[in-house]
N, C-alpha and C positions, 0 to 999 in steps of 0.2 A: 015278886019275880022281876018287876020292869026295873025296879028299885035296883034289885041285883046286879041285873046285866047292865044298865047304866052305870053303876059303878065300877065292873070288871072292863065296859067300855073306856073310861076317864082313864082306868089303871095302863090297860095297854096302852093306849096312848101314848100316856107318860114315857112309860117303858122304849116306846119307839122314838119319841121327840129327845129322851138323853143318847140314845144311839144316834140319833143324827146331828146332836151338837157334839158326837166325838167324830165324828167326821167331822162337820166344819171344824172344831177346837185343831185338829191335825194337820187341817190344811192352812190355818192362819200361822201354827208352831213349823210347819216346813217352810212359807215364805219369809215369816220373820228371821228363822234359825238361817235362809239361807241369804238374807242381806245381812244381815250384822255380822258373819263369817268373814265375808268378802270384805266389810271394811276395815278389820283388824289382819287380812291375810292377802291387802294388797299390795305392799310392797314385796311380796314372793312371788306375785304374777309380775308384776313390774321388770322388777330382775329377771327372771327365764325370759323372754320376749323382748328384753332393752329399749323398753318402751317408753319415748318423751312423753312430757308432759299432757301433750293433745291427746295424744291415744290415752293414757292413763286414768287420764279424766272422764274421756267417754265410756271406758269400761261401767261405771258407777251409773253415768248420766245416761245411757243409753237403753238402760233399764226403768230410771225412774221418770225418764221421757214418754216412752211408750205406754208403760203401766197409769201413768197420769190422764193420759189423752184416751185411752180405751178404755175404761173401769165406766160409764154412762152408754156409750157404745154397746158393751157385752153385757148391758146391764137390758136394755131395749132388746138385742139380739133374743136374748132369753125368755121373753116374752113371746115372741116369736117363733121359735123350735123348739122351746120347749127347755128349763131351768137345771133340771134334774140333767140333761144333757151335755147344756152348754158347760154347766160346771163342773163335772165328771171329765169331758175334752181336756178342762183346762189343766187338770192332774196329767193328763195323760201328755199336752204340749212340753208344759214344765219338766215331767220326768226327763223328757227323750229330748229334752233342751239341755236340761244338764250333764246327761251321758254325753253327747256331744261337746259340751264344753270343756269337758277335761281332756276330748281330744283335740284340742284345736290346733291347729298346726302354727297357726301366728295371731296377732293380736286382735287384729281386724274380722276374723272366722272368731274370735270370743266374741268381738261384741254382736256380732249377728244373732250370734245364740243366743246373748244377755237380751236381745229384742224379741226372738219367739220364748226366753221362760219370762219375760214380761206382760206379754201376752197372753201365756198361761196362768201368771198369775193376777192380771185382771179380772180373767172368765171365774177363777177361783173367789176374789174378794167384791166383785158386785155381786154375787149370789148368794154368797153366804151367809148374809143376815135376812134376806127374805126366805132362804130354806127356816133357816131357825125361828122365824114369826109364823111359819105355816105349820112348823109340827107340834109346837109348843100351845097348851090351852092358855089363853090368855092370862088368867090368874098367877100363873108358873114360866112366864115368858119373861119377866125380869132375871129370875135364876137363873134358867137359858144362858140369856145375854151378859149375865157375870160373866159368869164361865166360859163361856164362849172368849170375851174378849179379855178377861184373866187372864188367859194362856198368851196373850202378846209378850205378856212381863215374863212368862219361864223363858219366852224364846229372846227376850234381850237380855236376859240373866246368862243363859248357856250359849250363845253365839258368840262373845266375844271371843271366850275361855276356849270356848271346839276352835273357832275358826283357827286361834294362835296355837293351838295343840296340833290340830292339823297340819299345819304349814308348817311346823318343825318339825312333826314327826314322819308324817307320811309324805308329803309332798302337795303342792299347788291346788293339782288333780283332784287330793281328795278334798278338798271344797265342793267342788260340785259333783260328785260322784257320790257322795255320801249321802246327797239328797235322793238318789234312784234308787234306792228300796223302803226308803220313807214316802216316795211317791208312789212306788207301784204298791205300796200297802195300803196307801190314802185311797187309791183307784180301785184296790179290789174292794176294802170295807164300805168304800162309797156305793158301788156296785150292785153290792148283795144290800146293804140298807136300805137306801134312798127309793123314797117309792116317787111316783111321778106324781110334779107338782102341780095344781090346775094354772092352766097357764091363763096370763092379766091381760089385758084389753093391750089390742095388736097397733099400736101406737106407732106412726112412721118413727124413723130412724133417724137424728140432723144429720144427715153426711157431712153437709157443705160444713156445717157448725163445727162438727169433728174435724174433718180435717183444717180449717182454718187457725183453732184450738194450736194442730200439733203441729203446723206450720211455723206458725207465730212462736211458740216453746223453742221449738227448733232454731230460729232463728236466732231467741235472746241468747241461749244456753250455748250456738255457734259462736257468738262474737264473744261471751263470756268467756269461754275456752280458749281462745286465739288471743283476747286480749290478755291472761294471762302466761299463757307458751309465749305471746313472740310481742305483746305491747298494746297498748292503744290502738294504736295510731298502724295498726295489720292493717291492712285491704281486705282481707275476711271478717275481720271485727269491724271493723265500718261496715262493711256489708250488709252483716247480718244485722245492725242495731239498725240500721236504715231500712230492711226488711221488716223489721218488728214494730217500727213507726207505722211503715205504712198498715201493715195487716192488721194492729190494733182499733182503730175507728172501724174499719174493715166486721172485724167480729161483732164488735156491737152493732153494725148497723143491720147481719144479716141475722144475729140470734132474737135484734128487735120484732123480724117479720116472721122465725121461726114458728109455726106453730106447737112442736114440741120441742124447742133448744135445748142443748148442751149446758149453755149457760141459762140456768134457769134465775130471773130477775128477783123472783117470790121472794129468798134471802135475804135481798138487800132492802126490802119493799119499804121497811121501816128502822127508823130508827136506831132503835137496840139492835136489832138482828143484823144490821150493815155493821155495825161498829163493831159486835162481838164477832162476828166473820171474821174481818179485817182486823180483829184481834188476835182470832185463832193460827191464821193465814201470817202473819207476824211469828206467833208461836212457833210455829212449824218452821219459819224460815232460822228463826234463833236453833230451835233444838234440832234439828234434822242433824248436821253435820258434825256435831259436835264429838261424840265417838271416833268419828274418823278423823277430825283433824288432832285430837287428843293421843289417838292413835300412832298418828304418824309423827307427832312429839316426840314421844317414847322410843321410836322408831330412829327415827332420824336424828333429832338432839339428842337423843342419851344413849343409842345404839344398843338397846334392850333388843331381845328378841321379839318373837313375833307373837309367843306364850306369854311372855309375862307383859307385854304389850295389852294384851286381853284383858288379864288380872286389874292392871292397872286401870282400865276404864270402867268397873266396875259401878265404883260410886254412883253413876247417872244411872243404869237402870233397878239399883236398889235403891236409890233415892225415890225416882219412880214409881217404882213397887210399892215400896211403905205408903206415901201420901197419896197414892190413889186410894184404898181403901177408908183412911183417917179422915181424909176429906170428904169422902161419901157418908159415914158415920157425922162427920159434924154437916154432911147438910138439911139435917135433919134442924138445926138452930139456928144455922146461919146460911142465910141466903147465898143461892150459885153466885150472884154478881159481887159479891166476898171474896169469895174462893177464887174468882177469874183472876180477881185484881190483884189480891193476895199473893197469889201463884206466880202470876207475871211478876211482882217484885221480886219474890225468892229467885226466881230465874235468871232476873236482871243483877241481883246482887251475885250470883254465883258465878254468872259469869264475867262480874268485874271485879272478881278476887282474882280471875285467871288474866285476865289483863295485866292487873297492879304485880301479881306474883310471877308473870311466868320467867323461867329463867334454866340457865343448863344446870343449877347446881340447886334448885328451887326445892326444901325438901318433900317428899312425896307427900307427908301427911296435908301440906298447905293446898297442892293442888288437888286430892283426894277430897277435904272440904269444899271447895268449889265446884268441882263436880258431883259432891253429892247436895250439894243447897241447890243446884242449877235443875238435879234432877227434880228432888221435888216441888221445885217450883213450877214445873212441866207436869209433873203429877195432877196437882193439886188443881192448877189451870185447867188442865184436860177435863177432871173431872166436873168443874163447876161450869167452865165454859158450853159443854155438853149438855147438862143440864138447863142450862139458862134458854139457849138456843131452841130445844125441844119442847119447852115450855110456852117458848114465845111463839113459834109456829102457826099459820094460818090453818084451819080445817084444811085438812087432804091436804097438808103440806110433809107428812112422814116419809113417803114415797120419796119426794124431791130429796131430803138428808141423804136417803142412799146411796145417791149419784153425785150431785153437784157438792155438796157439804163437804165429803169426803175430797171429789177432785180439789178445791177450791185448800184445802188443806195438803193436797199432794204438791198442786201446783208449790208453796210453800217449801216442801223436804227437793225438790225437785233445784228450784233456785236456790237452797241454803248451802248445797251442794256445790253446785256451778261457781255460784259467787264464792265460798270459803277456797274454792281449791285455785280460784283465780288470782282472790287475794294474795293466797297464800306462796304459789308461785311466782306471781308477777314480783314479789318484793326485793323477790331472790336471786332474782333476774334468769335468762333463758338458757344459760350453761352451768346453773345449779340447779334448777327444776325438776329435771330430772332423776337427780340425787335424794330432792326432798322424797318423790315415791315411792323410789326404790329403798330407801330407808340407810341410805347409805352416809349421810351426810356429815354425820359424826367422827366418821374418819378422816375429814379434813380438817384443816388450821383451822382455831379458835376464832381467826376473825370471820372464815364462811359461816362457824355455828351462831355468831353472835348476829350474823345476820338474820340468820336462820330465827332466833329469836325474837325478833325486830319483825319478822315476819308474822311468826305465831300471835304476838302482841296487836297485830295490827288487825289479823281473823279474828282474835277476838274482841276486840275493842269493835269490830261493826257489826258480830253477832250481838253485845252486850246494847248497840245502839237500836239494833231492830227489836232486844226484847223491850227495852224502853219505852218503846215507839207503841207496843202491841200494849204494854201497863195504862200508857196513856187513854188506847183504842178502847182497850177493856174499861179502862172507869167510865168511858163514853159510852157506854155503854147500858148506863144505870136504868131499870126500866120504868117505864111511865106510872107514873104515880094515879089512882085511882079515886 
């Protein structure tokens, strides 16, 4: 009889821990679906609003500003009031962010919005993988966490395609409006689900850490912006890099006495696990932007719409797709510190085929290869790098990966961003910038496009130098021998 009920025990379980990885899985396919929308469906916001290149810029960065700097923050908070809560809120900020954001009456009330559904979606992804380790029986909590983080690749597979379908067919608006009944679904199944989680040892909060963190982002990601709209040599771009000098020593010296930091040091403690960071942290800076500036390619040098702009960028997240799996299957022979290395080269070759090829008359198949070598080389790195990292981890170091690892990797998509669109900008100079977002650019004389290209050449030639840079991090990464 005990035999019984123990096993009709393990069964429900089950039963409830896959119901609550379709909550989480829901909530990761609404944040992914609604950032990869917005990067193939900004130049339709750009145009409605006649928005220079500063604003244009921060529409993007002002989401992945906030979300960067809070995701440790609402990670603590939750421990605190309670997990099941905080991340149920964060459905509920994100909906009633994005209904607002389709009403915005000008450009500056969007990105306010973009800062509270970044917000929401903070509270959404630091909780999401401790919901899914508490309801999962350990044995069956790898499954889980496929699935669970599977669903990233449907939502960059269908985001490009919706976003560019959207923004032809319906309108700007429906970008973010389409996320409010994926949200309010996400909130009521979460709702009726999610039971309450036991809540972790009530660990103070770094405020000061936090906020010095988003200070300092702030700052680079200002002059970054302004050096590309209006030059170097702005008075806000000096500003801001001269704020970011200073608040750097700054954070280390106050996360040194933190007792719980933001920046947690454990990562970098040794060896392998600093290098393979600062490999990953390289990664991210290579592939975060890449979609978007691909994007605005399409956009602006070939004056594609905004649909088949989507289409077009496919290659990297089915590149993606394929080699994250392939490479989880061969790590079973070959070691993660392979796969890192591995990955980072395919990356780095992919995107210096976009370098050597890009061009206005370049044919699609050529730049379609590069983007899909670039993707799986971001695949295949993701997955080995991952692996290596979590291997190498101190006791009671799993906790820390949820917080810092991830920031530490945002920070990364956060500057890949900044710096692509500055580059990209700045080459163009400040009375075509504007052109490059709104996707218009192709309706000028052949010498604005060939600049235009000169430009793209140049995004990529220093994305292709940071993947470089992170190949080299990652062999540095080889682990100590025994």
């Amino acid at each position: 009889m005990t035999g019984r009920e123990d096993e009709a025990a393990r069964r429900a379980r089950l039963r409830y821990a896959w119901r609550v990885c379709s909550v989480t899985s829901l909530g990761l396919v609404l944040i992914g679906v609604a950032g990869s929308t917005l990067n193939v469906a900004l130049p339709s916001v750009v145009r409605h609003f006649s928005a220079g290149p500063f604003e244009s810029g921060w529409i993007l960065l002002s989401f992945l500003l906030v979300n960067t700097a809070s995701l440790v923050f609402f990670g603590r908070v939750a421990d605190l009031v309670g997990r099941r809560e905080v991340y149920l809120a964060g459905f509920a900020l994100f909906t009633v962010a994005s209904l607002l954001a389709g009403l915005s009456p000008d450009v500056w009330f969007l990105v306010a919005m973009r800062v509270v559904q970044a917000a929401g979606a903070a509270m959404i992804l630091a909780n999401g993988t401790v919901i899914i380790t508490d309801a999962f029986p350990p044995e069956r909590l790898s499954q889980g966490m496929g699935v669970y983080i599977g669903t990233l690749s449907v939502a960059q597979l269908a985001g490009p395609t919706l976003g560019g379908l959207i923004a032809e067919t319906a309108g700007w608006q429906w970008i973010f409006w389409v996320n409010v009944p994926a949200g309010v679904l996400a909130l009521v199944w979460g709702a009726v689900t999610l039971r309450g989680v036991p809540r972790g040892p009530k660990q103070p909060v770094d405020a000061l850490g936090n906020a010095l963190v988003f200070a300092a982002l702030s700052a680079l990601l200002l002059a970054l912006s302004e050096a590309g709209a209006r030059g170097p040599s702005s008075p806000v771009a000096v500003a801001g890099a001269a704020v970011f000098a200073v608040l750097v020593p700054l954070v280390v010296l106050v996360e040194r006495r933190a007792t719980h930091p933001v920046l947690d040091g454990r990562l970098f403690g040794g060896r392998m696990l600093a290098f393979a960071n600062l490999a990953s942290f390289c990664n991210a800076l290579a592939r975060a932007s890449l979609i978007l500036v691909v994007a605005l390619y399409f956009q602006a040098a070939r004056g594609v719409d905004a649909f088949t702009a989507g289409l077009s960028v496919l290659p990297v997240p089915v590149g993606m797709a394929v080699a994250s799996p392939v490479a989880g299957a061969l790590g079973r022979r070959v070691p993660a510190y392979a796969l890192s290395v591995g990955g980072s080269l395919l990356s780095t070759a992919g995107l210096g085929v976009l370098v050597l090829a890009t061009g206005a008359g370049t044919p699609y198949w050529v730049v379609g290869v590069g983007l899909f070598v670039a993707g799986c080389g971001s695949g295949a790195f993701l997955t080995g790098n991952t692996t290596q990292v979590m291997q190498g981890l101190p006791a009671g170091g799993l906790g820390v990966v949820n917080g810092f690892r991830l920031m530490v990797m945002n920070v990364g998509v956060v500057l890949s961003v900044g710096v692509s669109l500055s580059v990209l900008a700045g080459s163009v100079g400040p009375e075509l910038g504007a052109q490059v977002y709104a996707g218009t650019l192709s309706t000028l004389s052949p010498v604005a496009v060939e600049q235009l290209m000169d430009g793209f050449r140049r995004t990529y030639a220093v994305l292709c130098a940071v993947a470089l840079t992170g190949a080299a991090l990652a062999a540095l990464a080889r682990p100590d021998r025994r």
